[in-house]
C-alpha positions in Angstrom: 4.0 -48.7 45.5 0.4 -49.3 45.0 -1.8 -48.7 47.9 -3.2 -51.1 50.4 -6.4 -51.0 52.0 -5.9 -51.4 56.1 -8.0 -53.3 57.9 -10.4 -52.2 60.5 -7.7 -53.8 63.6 -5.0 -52.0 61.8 -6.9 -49.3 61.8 -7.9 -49.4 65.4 -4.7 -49.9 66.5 -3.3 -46.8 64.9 -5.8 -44.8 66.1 -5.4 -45.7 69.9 -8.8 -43.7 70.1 -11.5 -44.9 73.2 -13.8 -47.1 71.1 -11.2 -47.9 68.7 -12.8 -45.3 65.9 -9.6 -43.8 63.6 -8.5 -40.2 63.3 -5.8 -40.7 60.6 -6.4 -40.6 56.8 -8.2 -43.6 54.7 -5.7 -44.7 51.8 -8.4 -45.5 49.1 -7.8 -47.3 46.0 -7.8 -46.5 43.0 -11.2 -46.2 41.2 -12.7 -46.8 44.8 -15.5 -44.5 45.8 -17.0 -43.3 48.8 -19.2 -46.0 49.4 -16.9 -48.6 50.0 -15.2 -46.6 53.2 -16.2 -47.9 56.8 -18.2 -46.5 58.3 -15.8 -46.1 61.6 -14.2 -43.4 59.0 -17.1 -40.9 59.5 -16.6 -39.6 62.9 -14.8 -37.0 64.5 -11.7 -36.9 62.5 -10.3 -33.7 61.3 -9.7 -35.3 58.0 -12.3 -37.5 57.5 -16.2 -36.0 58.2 -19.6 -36.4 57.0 -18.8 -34.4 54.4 -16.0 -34.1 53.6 -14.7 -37.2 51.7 -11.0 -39.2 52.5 -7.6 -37.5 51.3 -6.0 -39.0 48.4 -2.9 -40.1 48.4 -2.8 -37.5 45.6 -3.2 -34.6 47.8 -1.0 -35.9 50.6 1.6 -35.7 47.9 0.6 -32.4 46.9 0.3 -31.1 50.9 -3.8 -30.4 50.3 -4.9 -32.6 53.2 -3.9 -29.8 56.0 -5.3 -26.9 54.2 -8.4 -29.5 54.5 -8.5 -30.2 58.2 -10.2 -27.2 59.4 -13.5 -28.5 59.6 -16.8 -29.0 57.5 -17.8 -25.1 58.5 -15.0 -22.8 57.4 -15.7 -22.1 54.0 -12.9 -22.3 51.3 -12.1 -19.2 49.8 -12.9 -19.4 45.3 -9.6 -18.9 43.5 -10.8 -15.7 41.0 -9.7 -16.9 37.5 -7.7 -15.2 35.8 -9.2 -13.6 32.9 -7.3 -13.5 29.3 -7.5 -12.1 25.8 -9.6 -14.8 23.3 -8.7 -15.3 20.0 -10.4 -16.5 17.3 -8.2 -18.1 14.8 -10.6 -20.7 12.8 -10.1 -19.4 9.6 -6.7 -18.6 9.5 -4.0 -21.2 8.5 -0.7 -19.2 9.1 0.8 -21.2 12.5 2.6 -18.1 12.9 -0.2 -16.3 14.4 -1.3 -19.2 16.8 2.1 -19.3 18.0 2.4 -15.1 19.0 -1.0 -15.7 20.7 0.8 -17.9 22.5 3.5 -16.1 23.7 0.9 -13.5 24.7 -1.0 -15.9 27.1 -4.0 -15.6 24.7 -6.2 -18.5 24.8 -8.1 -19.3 21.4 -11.8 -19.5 21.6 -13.4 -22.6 22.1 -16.3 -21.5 19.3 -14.7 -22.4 15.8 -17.4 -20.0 13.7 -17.2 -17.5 16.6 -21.4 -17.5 16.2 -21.6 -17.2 20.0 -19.2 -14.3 20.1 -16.8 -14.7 23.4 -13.7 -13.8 21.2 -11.9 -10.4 21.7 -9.8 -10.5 18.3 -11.3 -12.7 15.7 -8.2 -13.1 12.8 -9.1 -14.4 9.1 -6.9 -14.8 6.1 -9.8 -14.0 3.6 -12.0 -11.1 2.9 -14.3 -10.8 5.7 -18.2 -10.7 5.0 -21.0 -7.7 6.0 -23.0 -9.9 7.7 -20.2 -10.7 10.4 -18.8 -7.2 11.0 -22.6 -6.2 11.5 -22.3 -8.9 14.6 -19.6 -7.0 16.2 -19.5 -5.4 19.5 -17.8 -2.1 19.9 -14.7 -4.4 22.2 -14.2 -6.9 19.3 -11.5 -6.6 16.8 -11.4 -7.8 13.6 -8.3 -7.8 11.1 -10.4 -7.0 8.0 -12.2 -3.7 6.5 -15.4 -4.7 4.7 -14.7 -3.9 0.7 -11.1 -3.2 0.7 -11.1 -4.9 -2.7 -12.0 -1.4 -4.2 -8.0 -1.0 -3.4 -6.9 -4.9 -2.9 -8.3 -5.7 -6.9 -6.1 -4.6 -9.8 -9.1 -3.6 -11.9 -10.9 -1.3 -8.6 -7.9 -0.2 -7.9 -7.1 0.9 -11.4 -10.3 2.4 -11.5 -10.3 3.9 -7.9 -6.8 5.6 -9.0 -7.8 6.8 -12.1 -11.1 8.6 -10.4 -8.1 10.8 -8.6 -6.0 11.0 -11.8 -8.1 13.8 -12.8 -8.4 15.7 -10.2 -4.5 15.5 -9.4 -2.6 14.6 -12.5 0.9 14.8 -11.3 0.0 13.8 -7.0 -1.5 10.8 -8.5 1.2 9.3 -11.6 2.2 6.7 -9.4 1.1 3.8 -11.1 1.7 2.1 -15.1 -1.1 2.9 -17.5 -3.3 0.3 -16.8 -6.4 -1.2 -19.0 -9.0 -3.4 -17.5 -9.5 -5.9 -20.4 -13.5 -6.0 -19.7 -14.5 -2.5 -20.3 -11.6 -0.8 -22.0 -10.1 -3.6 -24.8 -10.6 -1.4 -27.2 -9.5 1.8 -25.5 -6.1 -0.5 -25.3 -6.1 -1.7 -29.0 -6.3 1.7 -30.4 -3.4 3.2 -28.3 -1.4 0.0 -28.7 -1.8 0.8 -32.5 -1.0 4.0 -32.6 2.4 3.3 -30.9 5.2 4.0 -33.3 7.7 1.6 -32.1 6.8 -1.7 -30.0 5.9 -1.7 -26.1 6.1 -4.5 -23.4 2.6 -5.2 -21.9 1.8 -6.8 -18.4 -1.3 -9.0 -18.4 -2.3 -10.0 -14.6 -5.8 -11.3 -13.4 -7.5 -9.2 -11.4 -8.1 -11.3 -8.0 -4.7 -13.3 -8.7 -1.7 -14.1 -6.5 1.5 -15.8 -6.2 1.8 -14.8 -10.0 -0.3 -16.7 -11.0 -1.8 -16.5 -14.6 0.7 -13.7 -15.7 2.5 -13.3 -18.8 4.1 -10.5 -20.8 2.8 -9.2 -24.7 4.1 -7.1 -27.2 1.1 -8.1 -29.5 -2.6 -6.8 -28.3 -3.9 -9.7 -30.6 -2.5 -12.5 -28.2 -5.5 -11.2 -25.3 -8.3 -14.1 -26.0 -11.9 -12.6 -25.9 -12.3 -14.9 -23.2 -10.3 -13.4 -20.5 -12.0 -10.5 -19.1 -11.5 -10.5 -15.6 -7.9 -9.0 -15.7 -5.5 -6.1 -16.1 -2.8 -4.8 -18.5 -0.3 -2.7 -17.9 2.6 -1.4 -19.1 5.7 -2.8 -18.5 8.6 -0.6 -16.6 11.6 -1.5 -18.5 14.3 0.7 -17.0 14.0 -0.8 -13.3 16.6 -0.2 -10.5 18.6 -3.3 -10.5 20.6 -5.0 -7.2 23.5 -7.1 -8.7 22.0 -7.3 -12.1 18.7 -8.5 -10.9 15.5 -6.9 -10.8 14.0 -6.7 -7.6 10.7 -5.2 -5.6 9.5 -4.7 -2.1 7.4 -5.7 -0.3 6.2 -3.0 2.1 3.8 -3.8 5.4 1.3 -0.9 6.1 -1.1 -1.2 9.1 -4.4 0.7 9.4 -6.1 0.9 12.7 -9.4 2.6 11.7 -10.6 4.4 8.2 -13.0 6.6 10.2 -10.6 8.3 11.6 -7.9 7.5 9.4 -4.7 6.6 11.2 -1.9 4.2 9.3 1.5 3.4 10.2 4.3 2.0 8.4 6.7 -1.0 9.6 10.1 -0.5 9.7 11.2 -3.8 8.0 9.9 -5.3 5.2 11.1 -8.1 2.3 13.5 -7.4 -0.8 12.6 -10.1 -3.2 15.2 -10.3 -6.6 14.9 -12.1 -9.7 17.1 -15.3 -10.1 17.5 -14.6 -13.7 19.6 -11.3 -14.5 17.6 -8.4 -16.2 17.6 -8.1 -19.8 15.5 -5.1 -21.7 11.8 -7.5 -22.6 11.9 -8.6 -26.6 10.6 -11.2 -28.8 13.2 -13.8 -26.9 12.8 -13.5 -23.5 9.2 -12.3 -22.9 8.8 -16.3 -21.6 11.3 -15.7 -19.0 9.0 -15.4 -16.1 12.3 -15.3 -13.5 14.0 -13.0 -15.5 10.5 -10.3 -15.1 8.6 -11.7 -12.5 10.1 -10.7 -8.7 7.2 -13.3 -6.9 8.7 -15.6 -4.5 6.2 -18.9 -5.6 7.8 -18.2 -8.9 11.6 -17.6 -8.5 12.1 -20.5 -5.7 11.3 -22.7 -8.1 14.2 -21.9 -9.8 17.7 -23.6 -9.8 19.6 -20.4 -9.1 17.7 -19.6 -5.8 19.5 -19.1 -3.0 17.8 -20.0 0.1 19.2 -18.3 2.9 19.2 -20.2 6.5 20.0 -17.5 9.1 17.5 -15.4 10.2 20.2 -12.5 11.5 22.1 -12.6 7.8 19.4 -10.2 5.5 21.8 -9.5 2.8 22.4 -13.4 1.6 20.1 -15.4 -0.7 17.1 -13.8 -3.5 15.2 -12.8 -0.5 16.4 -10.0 1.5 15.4 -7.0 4.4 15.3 -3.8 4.3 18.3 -3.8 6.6 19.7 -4.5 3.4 18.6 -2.3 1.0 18.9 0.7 3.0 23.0 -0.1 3.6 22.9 -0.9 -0.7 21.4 2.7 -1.3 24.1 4.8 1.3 26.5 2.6 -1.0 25.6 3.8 -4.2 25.1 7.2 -3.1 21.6 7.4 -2.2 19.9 8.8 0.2 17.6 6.1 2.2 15.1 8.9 3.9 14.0 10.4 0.4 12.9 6.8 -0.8 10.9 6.2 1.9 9.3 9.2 2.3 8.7 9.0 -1.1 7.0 5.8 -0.9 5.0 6.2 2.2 3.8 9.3 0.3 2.8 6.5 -3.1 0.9 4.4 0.1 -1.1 7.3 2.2 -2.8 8.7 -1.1 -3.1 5.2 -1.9 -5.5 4.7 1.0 -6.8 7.7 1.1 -8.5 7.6 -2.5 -10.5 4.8 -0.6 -11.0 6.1 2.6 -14.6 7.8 2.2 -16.0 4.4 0.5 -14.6 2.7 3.3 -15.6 4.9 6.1 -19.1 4.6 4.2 -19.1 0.8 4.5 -17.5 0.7 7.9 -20.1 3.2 9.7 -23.0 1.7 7.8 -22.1 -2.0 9.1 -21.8 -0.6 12.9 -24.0 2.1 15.1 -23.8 5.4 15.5 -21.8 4.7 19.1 -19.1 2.5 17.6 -15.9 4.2 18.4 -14.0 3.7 15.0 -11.7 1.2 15.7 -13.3 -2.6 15.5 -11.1 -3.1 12.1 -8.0 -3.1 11.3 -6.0 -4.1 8.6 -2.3 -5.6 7.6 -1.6 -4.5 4.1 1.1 -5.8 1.6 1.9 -3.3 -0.8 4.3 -4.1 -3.4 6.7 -1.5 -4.8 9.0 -1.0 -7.6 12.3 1.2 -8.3 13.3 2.6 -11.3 16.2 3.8 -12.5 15.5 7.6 -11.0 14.4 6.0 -8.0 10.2 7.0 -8.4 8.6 4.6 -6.9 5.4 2.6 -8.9 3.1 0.3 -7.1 2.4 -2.8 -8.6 -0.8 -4.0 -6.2 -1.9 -3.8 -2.6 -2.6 -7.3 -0.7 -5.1 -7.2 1.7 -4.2 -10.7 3.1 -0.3 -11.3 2.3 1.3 -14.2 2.7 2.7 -15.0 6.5 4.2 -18.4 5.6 7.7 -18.7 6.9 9.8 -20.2 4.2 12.6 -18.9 5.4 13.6 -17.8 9.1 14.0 -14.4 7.6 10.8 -14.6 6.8 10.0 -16.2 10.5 11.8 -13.3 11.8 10.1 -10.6 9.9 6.6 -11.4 10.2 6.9 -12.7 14.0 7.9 -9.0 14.6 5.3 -7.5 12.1 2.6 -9.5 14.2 3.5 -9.4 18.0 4.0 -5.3 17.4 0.5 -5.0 15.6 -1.0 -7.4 18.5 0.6 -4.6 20.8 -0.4 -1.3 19.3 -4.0 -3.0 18.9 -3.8 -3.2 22.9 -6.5 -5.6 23.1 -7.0 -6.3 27.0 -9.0 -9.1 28.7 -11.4 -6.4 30.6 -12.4 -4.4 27.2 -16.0 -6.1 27.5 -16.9 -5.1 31.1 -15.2 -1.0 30.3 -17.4 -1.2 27.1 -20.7 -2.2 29.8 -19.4 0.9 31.8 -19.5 3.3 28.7 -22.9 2.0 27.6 -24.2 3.6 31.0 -22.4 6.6 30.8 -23.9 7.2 27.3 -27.3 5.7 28.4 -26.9 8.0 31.8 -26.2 11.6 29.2 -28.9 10.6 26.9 -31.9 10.3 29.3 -30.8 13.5 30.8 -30.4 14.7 27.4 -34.2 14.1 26.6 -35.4 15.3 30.3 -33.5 18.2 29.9 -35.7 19.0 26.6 -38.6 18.1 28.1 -38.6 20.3 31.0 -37.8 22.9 28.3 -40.9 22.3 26.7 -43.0 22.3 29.7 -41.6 25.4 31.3 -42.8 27.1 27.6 -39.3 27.0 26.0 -40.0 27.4 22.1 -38.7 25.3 19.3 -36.0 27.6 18.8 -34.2 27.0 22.3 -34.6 23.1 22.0 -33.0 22.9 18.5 -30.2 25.1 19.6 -29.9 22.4 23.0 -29.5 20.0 20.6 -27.0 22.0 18.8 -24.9 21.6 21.9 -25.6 18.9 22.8 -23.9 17.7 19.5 -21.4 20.0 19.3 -20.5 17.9 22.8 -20.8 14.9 21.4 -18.1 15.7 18.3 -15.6 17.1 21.1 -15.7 14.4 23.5 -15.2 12.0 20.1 -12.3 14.2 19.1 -11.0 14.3 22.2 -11.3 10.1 22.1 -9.5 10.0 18.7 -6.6 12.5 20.1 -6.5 10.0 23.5 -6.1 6.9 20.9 -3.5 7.8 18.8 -1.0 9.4 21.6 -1.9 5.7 23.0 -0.8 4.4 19.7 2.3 6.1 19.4 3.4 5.5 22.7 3.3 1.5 21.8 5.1 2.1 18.9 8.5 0.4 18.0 8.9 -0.7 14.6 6.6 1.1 13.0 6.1 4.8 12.1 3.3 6.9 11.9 2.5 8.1 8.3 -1.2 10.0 8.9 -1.8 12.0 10.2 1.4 13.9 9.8 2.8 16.7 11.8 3.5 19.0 8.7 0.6 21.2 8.6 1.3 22.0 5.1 1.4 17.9 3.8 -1.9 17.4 6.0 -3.4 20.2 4.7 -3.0 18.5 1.2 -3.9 15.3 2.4 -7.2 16.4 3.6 -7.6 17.9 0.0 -7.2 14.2 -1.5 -9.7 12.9 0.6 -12.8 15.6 -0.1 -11.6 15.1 -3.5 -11.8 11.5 -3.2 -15.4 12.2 -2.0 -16.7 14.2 -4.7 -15.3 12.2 -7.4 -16.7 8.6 -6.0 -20.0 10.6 -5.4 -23.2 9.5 -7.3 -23.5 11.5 -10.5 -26.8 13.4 -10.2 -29.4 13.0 -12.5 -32.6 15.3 -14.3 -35.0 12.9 -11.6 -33.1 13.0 -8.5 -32.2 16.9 -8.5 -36.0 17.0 -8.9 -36.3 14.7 -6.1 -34.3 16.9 -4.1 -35.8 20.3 -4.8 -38.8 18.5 -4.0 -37.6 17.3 -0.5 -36.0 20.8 0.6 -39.4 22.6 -0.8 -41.7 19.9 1.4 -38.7 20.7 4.4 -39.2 24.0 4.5 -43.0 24.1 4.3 -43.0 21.5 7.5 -40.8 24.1 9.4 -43.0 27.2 8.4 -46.0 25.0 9.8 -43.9 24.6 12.9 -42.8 28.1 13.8 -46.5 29.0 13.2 -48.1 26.5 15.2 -45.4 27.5 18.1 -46.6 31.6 17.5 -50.2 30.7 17.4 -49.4 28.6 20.9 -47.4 31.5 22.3 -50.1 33.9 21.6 -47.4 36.0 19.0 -49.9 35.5 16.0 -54.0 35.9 15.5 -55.8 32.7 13.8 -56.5 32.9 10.7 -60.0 34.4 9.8 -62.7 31.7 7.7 -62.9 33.7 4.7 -58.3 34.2 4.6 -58.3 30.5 4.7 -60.8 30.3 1.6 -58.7 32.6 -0.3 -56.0 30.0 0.4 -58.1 26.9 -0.6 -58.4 28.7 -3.8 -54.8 29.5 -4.4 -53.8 26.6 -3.8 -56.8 24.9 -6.1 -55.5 26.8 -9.5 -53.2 25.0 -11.6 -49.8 26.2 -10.9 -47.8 26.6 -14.2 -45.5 23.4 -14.1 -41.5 24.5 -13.7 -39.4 25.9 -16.7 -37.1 22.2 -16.6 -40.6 20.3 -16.4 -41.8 22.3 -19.5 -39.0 21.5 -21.4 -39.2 18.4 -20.8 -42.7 17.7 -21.9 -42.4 20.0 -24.9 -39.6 17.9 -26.5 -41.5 15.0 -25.8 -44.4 16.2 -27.3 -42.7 17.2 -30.5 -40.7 14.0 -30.8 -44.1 12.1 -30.9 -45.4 14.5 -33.5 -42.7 13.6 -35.8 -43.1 10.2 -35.7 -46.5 10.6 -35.9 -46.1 12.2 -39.3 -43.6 10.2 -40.5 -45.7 7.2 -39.8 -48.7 8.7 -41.6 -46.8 8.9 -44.5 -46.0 5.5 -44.8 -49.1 4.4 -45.2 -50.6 1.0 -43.8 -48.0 -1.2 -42.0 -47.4 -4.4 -44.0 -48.1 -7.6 -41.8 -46.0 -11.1 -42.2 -48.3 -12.6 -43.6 -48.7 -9.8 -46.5 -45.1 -9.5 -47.1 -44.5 -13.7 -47.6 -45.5 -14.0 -51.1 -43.7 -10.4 -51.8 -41.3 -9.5 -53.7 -39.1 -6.1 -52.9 -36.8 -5.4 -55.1 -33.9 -3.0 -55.1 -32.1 -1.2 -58.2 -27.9 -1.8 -58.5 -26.4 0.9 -57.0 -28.7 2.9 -55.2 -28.1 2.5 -51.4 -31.1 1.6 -49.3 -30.6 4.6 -47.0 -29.1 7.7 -47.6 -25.7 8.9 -45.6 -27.2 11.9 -44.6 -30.1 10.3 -42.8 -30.8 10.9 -39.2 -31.4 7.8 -36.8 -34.8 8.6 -36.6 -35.5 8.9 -39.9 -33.5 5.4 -40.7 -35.8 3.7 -37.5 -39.0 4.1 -39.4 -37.8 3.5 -43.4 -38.5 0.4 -45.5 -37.1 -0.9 -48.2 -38.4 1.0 -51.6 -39.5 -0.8 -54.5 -37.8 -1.3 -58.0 -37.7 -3.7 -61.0 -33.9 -4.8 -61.6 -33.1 -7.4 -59.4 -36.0 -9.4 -56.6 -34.8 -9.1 -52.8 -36.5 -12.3 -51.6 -37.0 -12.8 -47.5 -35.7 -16.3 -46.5 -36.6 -15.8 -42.8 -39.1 -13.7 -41.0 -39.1 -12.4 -37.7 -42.1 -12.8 -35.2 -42.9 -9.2 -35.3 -45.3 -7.8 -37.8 -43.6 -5.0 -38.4 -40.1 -5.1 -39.6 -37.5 -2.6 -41.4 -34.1 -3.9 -43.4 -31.1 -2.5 -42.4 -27.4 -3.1 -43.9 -25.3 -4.6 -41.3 -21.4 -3.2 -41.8 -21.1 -0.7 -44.6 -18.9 -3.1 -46.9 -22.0 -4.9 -47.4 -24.0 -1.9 -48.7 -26.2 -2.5 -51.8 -24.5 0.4 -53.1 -21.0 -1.2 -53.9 -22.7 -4.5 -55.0 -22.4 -4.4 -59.3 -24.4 -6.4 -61.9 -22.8 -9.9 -62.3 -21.6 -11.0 -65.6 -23.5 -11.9 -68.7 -23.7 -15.6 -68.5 -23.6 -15.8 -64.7 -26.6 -16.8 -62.6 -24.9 -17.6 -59.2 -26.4 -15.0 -56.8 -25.1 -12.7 -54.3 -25.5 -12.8 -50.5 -26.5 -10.0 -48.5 -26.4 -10.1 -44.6 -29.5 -7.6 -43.1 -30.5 -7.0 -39.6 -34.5 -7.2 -39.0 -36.1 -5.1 -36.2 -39.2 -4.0 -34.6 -40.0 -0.4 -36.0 -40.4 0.7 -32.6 -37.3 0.2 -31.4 -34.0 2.6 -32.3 -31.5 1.0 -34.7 -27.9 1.1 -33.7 -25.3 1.9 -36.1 -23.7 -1.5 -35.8 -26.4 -3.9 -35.0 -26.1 -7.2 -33.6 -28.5 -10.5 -33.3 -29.9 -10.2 -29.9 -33.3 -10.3 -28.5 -35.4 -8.4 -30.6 -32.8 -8.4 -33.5 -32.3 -11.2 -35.9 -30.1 -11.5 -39.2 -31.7 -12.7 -42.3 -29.9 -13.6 -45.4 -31.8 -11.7 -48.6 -30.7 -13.0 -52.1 -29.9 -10.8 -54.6 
C-alpha cells in the first residue's frame, strides 16, 4: 500500500505524449519534496505546472486534484471563516462550564490571562478585580460585579441591611439579629446578658464557605478575643422541617446589569436536608453539626446520606429540587406561589440595598458610553423556612458552587448555565456592531459641537446653547431609555426557566421598590461634616459668581449693558478691600476656640512652674488615706491638667518615668482608687500597690486609659 516512485520509461509510456513528457499525476513519497520531481513533470500538464506542485495521494483520495486542474491563472476562491463566540475560562475550574461552551460551538480563547483581550465572555470563579473590569470593552461580558462583597460578606451584608433596618423596620426583618464580633462584641455581651432565659447563638466567619469554621454557643464567653473577622447570629429554632429534618434552599438569582437594575429568578433550585433529625439546640447537642448545619461538604460526610443516582428522581436522597418541595407544600396544604413570592420579595430588596454602591462602582470602572450591561452575575442565595413559613436568609454567594456531585446536581446547574449563556445573548459579531455604534455616537457628537458653534457665530447667546445642550441631553436619556426598554423585552423573550423579579409590572410594588433604592442612597451617603458643607457653600457661592460674570460679559458683547465707568469700578475695589465680617458658623467657631484656650490658659497659670523629670526624681509626693486624688465631680478638662497634691501620711514614690517632662497621675479603674485603700495594720510593713496611668498634660485623658503610645503604666508604692 505504500507508494512507488515510477520511473521516467513508465512514465513515458503512460503518457503516450509526442516527446514522451507525462500529463498524469506524480505519486510522491512520503517526506519527499518538490525538489526531487523530474523535471519532465513541469510542463503542460493540467495537474502538474510551474507552480503548482504534484497531487498527493492525499488529495486524490479526498477528490482535490480536479478542483485543481484549472490552471495556474484562475484564482481560488478564500473559504470566509466562520466566526464564533470566545470564551475565556482560565480561572474557572468547574468542567461544567467548559463543557456548555461546548455544546454552544464556543471556542475558548487561546490567551490564558485574557491580557490581549480577543475573548467575548471572560468567566471566573473568584471576585473579579477593578483593574480588569476597567480593561473592558463595551462587547465584553464578565460574570462578576466589582464589590459585591458589600452583599456576598456576612459582616457587609449585616451592616448593608441594617443601614435599611431603620429606614424600613418591618420591609427589612428578614434576617436573625446578627453581631459582627469586631465592632460590636460588646453590644452582643450586654444583650446576651440581659436575656432572662438562655438563647442559641450562630458563630460563622465572615468570608467562609462549605461551613467551614462554624459552631453553635449558648455561652458569649466561649468567643476568643482572637476571632474577629466573623458573625453571630441568632439561631432559628422553630424551622420548617421535611421528614423530621431541617432543611434550606438554595435559590439561583441572576443579575444582568445594576445600572439599570434588572434580576431574574431560576425556576429550579437545590433542597439540601440535614442527615441528623431536628432536635430544639441544648447543652447536648450543640456539637451536632448534621443535626443544625444544612451544608452539603458537611452532611455527605455523614453515614446516613443518601446519595441519589438519577438525575430525573428529585424527591430521593438529602439533596432534593424544587420540583420537590413545591409537590411537599400542595401536600401539607400550602400554597407554593405565596412562598415564592415571598422570597423573591426577601431577594430584590436584598439587591437593591446594594444597588446604588454598585452602580457607583460599576459606572466609575467604565465610560460614560458603556451601555450597562458588561456584568453580570449568578448569585446563590440561601434561604430558610420556619414554622409560619417567613422566609430568613442566611447569606448570598457570589460564586456558588457548580461541582456536580450528583447528576441532580449535573442536571440543575447544566440548565442554570446554558439558559444564562442564552439570555446573555452573547453573539460572535458584537465587536464589529459595537465599531458601528462608536460612529454613530462619534457622527452625533461632532454635529453636536458644530451645531453650537454655528450658534455662537451667528450671535446666539449663552442662554440658547445651554438650553441646546439641554436637549441634546434630554436626547441622549431617551434614546438610553429607549435601549434599556429594547434589552429587557430581548430578555424576556429568551426566557425559559427563569422569571423576571424587577422590574415588576405592579405599579404599586415598583413604586415601593424605587422607594428602597433612594432610601438605600441616602442612607449609604457620606455623612456631611462642619468642613465640607463649608466647602460646598463655598463652591455654589464661587458657581454663581462665574455665571454672573458670564451673563455680563455676554450683555456687554450684545451691546444690552454700558461699561462700567473708572471711578464705579473703584468703589468696587474698595468694597471688596474692607474686611467682611466672617459668617455667624465661622464666628462660633472661633469664639469657642478662643475661650477654650483661655481656660487652659488660666488653669495653667495657676499651677505654677511645670516640674521637669529631672526635678521630680529625688521627690517625694505623698497622698493622705482616704482622700481621692481627683474629685467625682471633676470635668475632663479639669482632671487633664491636675497633679497630684502633696501630704504627710504615707510617700508615693515614682518607680518609672515617662520620657515626657510633663506628666499627670491618674487612677486606672476605680477599684484601685486611693480613696478605698485603708491604713495597714500596726505591725505590718508590707506595702501596697497601686497601678497609675502617666500622660503628657497636653493630651486628654480617657476615662479608662490604656498603655499605648503616649501612655505608660507605672507602679507607685504606697
Amino acid at each position: 500500500g505504500r507508494p512507488v516512485r515510477r520511473s521516467e520509461e513508465e512514465g513515458r509510456a503512460r503518457a503516450g505524449t509526442p516527446g514522451g513528457r507525462p500529463t498524469g499525476p506524480y505519486i510522491m513519497h512520503e517526506g519527499q519534496n518538490d525538489s526531487e520531481i523530474p523535471e519532465e513533470y513541469y510542463g503542460e500538464s493540467p495537474l502538474c505546472t510551474p507552480k503548482r506542485r504534484p497531487v498527493g495521494i492525499r488529495e486524490l483520495r479526498e477528490g482535490k486534484a480536479g478542483s485543481e486542474a484549472k490552471g495556474p491563472d484562475v484564482k481560488r476562491k478564500k473559504r470566509k471563516k466562520r466566526r464564533r463566540v470566545v470564551i475565556n475560562t482560565s480561572y474557572c475550574k468547574y468542567d461544567i462550564v467548559r463543557k456548555v461552551a461546548a455544546d454552544m460551538e464556543w471556542v475558548e480563547d487561546p490567551n490564558e490571562d485574557g491580557e490581549k483581550g480577543d475573548f467575548n465572555l471572560f468567566w471566573t470563579d473568584s471576585s473579579v478585580a477593578i483593574y480588569r473590569v476597567m480593561k473592558l470593552q463595551n462587547w465584553q461580558r464578565i460574570n462578576h460585579f466589582p464589590s459585591m462583597h458589600i452583599i456576598a460578606r456576612k459582616v457587609q451584608l449585616s451592616n448593608t441591611l441594617a443601614k435599611m433596618r431603620k429606614a424600613f423596620p418591618l420591609q427589612y426583618s428578614f434576617t436573625p439579629k446578627t453581631w459582627s464580633l469586631r465592632s460590636e462584641r460588646n453590644q452582643f455581651r450586654k444583650y446576651a446578658l440581659s436575656l432572662q432565659q438562655k438563647k442559641t447563638f450562630i458563630v460563622k466567619p465572615s468570608a467562609g464557605s462549605q461551613g467551614k469554621g462554624i459552631f453553635l454557643t449558648q455561652d458569649p464567653q466561649d468567643l476568643s478575643d482572637d476571632m474577629e473577622d466573623a458573625v453571630i447570629q441568632e439561631y432559628i429554632t422553630r424551622p420548617l422541617l421535611i421528614e423530621d429534618k431541617k432543611f434550606d434552599l438554595r435559590c439561583y438569582a441572576l443579575v444582568t446589569s445594576m445600572k439599570y437594575p434588572s434580576i431574574f429568578m431560576f425556576n429550579d433550585g437545590l433542597v439540601r436536608l440535614c442527615t441528623v433529625d431536628y432536635q430544639k439546640p441544648g447543652e447536648d447537642n450543640l456539637h451536632e453539626l448534621q443535626m443544625h448545619l444544612t451544608n452539603y461538604a458537611i452532611n455527605r460526610t455523614s453515614e446516613h446520606f443518601v446519595f441519589n443516582d438519577n438525575a430525573e428522581a428529585g424527591d430521593v436522597g438529602h439533596k432534593r429540587d424544587f420540583a420537590f418541595f413545591n409537590k411537599w407544600l400542595e401536600s401539607e396544604g400550602h400554597d407554593p406561589a405565596k412562598v415564592w413570592s415571598r422570597i423573591d420579595k426577601v431577594i430584590v430588596k436584598t439587591l437593591l440595598a446594594a444597588q446604588p454602591m454598585l452602580s457607583h462602582v460599576y459606572t466609575s470602572c467604565l465610560p460614560h458610553n458603556n451601555d450597562g450591561y458588561t456584568c453580570f452575575e449568578i448569585l446563590g442565595f440561601d434561604m430558610l423556612l420556619d414554622q409560619s413559613l417567613r422566609p430568613w436568609l442566611l447569606e448570598v454567594n457570589h460564586s456558588p458552587s457548580f461541582n456536580s456531585y450528583t447528576p441532580l446536581d449535573d442536571r440543575i446547574k447544566s440548565s442554570l448555565i446554558s439558559e444564562v449563556v442564552r439570555i446573555l445573548n452573547i453573539k460572535p459579531d458584537d465587536r464589529s456592531r459595537e465599531k458601528e455604534r462608536d460612529k454613530e455616537e462619534f457622527r452625533r457628537r461632532m454635529e453636536s459641537q458644530a451645531r453650537r458653534a454655528y450658534s455662537k457665530k451667528t450671535g446666539g447667546d449663552e442662554a440658547d446653547v445651554r438650553e441646546m445642550e439641554k436637549e441634546e441631553a434630554e436626547a441622549e436619556r431617551q434614546r438610553q431609555e429607549e435601549l434599556v426598554k429594547e434589552k429587557r423585552k430581548e430578555e424576556d423573550t429568551l426566557l425559559q426557566n427563569f422569571r423576571r423579579v424587577y422590574p415588576v409590572p405592579d405599579p404599586d410594588r415598583q413604586q415601593l421598590y424605587e422607594e428602597f433604592i433612594e432610601a438605600a442612597k441616602e442612607v449609604n451617603a457620606p455623612s456631611s461634616t462642619v468642613a465640607t458643607v463649608q466647602r460646598e457653600q463655598e463652591g455654589k457661592k464661587e458657581r454663581e459668581k462665574h455665571r454672573e460674570k458670564q451673563e455680563r460679559e455676554e450683555a456687554l458683547r450684545k451691546g444690552l449693558l454700558r461699561p462700567r465707568s473708572p471711578s464705579v469700578k473703584r468703589e468696587e475695589k474698595k468694597e471688596k478691600a474692607k474686611v467682611s465680617e466672617p459668617d455667624t458658623l465661622k464666628t462660633e467657631q472661633w469664639q469657642q476656640k478662643l475661650d477654650r484656650e483661655m481656660e487652659r490658659h488660666k488653669r495653667r497659670i495657676s499651677l505654677g512652674p511645670r516640674l521637669s523629670v529631672f526635678q521630680l526624681r529625688d521627690q517625694y509626693m505623698t497622698v493622705p488615706i482616704g482622700s481621692p486624688i481627683f474629685d467625682a465631680k471633676e470635668s475632663a478638662d479639669q482632671r487633664e491638667t491636675q497633679v497630684l497634691p502633696p501630704a504627710s501620711a504615707y510617700p508615693l514614690r515614682v518607680l518609672d518615668y515617662p520620657s515626657q517632662a510633663n506628666i499627670l497621675f491618674h487612677p486606672d479603674p476605680p477599684m484601685h482608687h486611693p480613696s478605698k485603700v485603708s491604713a495597714p495594720p500596726p505591725g505590718k510593713k508590707e506595702p501596697i500597690s497601686l497601678t497609675y496611668v502617666v500622660a503628657p498634660c497636653v493630651a486628654p485623658i480617657p476615662k479608662y486609659a490604656t498603655p499605648g503610645r503616649n501612655l505608660r503604666q507605672v507602679k507607685v508604692v504606697l
